[in-house]
Backbone as CSV, one residue per row, in Angstrom:
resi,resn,N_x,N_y,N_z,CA_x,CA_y,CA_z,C_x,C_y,C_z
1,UNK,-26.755,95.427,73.699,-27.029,96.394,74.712,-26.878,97.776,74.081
2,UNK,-27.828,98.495,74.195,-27.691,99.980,73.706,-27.518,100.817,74.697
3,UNK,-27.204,101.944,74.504,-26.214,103.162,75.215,-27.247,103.359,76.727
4,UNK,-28.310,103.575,76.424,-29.082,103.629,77.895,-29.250,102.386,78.150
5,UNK,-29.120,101.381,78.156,-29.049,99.863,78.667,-28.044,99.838,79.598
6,UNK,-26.663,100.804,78.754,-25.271,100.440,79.283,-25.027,101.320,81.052
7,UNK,-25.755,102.446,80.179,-25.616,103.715,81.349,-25.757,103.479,82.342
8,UNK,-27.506,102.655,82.229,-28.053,102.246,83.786,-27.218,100.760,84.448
9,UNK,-26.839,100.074,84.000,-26.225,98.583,83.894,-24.944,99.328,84.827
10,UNK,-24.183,100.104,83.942,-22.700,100.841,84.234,-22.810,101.693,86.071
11,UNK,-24.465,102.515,86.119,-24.606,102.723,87.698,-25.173,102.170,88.388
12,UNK,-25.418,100.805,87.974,-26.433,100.027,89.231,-24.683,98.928,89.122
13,UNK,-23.764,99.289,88.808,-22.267,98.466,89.233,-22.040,97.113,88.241
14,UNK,-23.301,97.168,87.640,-23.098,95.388,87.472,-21.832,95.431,85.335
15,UNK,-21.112,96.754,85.076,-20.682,96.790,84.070,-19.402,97.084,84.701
16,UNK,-17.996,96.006,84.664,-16.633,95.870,85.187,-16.382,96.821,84.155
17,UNK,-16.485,97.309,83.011,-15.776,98.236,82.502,-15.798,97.994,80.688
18,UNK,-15.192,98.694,79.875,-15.257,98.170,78.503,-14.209,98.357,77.894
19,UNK,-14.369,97.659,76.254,-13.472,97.300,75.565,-13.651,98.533,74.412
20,UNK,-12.790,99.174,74.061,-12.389,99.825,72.454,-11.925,98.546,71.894
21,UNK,-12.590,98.241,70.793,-11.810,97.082,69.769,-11.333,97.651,68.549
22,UNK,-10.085,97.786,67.958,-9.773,98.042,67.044,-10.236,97.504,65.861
23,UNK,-10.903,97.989,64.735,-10.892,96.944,63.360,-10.226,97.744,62.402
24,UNK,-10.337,96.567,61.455,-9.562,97.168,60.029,-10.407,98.034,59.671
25,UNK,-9.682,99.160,58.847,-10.393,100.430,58.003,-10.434,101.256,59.417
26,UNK,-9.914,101.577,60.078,-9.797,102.670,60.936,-11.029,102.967,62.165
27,UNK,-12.489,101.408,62.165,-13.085,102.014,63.073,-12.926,101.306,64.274
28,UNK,-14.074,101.435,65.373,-13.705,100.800,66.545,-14.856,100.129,67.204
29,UNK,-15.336,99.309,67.733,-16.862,98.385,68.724,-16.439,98.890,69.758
30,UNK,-17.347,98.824,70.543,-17.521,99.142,72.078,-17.951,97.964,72.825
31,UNK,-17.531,96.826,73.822,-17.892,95.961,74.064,-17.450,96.157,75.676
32,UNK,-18.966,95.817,76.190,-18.403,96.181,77.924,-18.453,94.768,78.328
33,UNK,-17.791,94.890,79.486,-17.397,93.550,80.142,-18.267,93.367,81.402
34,UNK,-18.744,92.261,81.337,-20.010,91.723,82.360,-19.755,90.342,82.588
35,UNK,-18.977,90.626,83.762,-18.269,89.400,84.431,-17.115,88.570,83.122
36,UNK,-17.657,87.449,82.708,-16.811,86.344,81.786,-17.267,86.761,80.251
37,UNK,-18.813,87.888,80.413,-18.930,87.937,78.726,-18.386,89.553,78.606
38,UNK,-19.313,89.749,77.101,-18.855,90.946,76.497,-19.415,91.168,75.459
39,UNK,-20.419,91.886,75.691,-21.966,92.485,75.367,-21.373,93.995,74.259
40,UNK,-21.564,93.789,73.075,-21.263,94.788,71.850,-22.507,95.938,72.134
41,UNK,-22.000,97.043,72.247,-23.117,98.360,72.155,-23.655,97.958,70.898
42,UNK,-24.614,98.842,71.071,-25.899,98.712,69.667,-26.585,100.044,68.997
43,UNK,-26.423,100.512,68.281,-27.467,101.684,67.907,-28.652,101.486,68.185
44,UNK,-29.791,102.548,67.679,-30.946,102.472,67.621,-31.727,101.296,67.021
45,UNK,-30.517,101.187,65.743,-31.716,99.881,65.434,-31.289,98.431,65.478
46,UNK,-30.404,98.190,66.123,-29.338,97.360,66.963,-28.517,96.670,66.132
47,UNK,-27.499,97.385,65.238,-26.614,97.186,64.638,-25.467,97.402,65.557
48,UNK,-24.400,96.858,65.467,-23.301,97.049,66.153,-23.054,98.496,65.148
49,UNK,-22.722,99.361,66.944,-22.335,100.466,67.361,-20.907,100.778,66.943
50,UNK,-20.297,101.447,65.565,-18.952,101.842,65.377,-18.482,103.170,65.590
51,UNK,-17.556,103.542,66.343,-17.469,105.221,66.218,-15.561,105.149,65.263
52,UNK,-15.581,106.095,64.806,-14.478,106.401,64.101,-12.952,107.067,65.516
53,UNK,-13.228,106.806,66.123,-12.350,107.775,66.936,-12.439,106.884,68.702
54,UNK,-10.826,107.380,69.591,-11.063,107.120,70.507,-11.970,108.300,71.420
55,UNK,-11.934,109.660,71.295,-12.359,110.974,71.466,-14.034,110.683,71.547
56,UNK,-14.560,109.941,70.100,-15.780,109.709,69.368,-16.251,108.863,70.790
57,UNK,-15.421,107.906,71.015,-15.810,107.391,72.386,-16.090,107.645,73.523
58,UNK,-15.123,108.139,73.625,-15.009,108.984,75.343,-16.071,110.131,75.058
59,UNK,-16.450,110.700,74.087,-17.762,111.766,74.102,-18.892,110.775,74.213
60,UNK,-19.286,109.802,73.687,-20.366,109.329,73.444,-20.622,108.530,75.160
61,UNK,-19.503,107.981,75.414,-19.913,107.618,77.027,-19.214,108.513,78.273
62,UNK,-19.523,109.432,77.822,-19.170,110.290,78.685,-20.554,110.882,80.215
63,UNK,-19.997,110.637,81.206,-21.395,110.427,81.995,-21.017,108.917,82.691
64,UNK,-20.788,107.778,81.562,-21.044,106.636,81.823,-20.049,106.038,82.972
65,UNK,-20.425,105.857,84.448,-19.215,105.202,85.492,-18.483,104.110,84.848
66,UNK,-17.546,103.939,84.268,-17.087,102.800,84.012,-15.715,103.269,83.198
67,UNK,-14.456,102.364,83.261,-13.280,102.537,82.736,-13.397,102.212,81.348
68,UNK,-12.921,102.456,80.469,-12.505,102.570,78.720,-11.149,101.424,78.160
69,UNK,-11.010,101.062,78.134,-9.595,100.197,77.687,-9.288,100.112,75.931
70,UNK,-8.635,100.470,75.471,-7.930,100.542,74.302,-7.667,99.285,73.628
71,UNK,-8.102,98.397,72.672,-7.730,96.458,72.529,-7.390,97.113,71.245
72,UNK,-6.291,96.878,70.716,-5.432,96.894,69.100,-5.306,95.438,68.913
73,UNK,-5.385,95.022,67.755,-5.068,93.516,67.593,-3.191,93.772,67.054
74,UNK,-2.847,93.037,67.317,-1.329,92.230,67.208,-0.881,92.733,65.432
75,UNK,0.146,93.188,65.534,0.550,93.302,64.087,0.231,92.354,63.444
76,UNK,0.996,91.423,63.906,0.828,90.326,63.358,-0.255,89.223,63.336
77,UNK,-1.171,89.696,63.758,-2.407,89.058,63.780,-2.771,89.923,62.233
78,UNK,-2.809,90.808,61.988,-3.052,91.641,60.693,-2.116,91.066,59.243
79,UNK,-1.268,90.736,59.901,-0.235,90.363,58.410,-0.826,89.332,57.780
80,UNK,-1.334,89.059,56.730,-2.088,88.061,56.006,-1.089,87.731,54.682
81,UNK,-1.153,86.692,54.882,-0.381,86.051,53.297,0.916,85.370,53.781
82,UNK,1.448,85.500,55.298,2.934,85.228,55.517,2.678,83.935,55.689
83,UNK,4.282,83.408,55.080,4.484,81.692,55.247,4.857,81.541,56.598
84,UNK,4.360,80.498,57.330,5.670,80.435,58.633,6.861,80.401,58.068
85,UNK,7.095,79.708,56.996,8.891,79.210,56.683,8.983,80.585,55.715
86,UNK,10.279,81.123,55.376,10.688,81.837,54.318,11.030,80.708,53.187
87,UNK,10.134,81.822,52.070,10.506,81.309,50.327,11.438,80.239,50.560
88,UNK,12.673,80.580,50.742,13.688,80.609,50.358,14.760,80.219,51.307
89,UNK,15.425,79.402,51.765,16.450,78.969,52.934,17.589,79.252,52.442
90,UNK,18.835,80.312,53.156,20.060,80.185,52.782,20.510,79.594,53.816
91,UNK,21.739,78.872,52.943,22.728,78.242,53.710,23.326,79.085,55.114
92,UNK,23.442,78.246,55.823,24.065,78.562,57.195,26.223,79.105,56.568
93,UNK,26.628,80.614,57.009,27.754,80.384,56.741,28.627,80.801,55.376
C-alpha cells in the first residue's frame, strides 16, 4: 500500500491505525493495521517504505486520520549468540 492508498483507506475508516517497526541499523517500516493483517507502506516503486526517524514519520503522515504506535523489538530478541545455560556452572554455596 502506498502513501495515497493509505490516506484514502485511513478516511474512508477502514485503517485501525499503524505500526512504527523498529529495525536494526537505526531505521523504521510503517505497517498499518487492517483488521487481523498489516499491510507495509511502499514507495513509488513499491519497495518497502523506511524513514530514519519517528518525527520522519509523523511528517510524512501527517494529514493522515489514524493513530501511530511505536513497536521496538525486545532486547532480548536482539541479543544473538546467548546460550540459554551459562559457560560455566558454579557450585551452589
Amino acid at each position: 500500500m502506498n502513501l495515497h492508498e493509505l490516506t484514502a483507506r485511513a478516511r474512508a475508516g477502514q485503517i485501525e491505525g499503524a505500526n512504527l517497526v523498529c529495525l536494526e541499523g537505526g531505521a523504521y517500516l510503517i505497517e498499518a493495521r487492517v483488521g487481523s493483517r498489516l499491510l507495509p507502506l511502499l514507495d513509488a516503486e513499491g519497495q518497502l517504505l523506511k524513514v530514519l526517524s519517528l518525527e520522519q514519520a509523523r511528517d510524512l503522515l501527517k494529514g493522515v486520520p489514524m493513530t501511530l504506535e511505536l513497536e521496538q523489538a525486545d532486547a532480548s530478541e536482539e541479543m544473538c549468540g546467548l546460550r540459554e545455560t551459562p559457560l560455566r556452572s558454579h557450585p551452589a554455596g
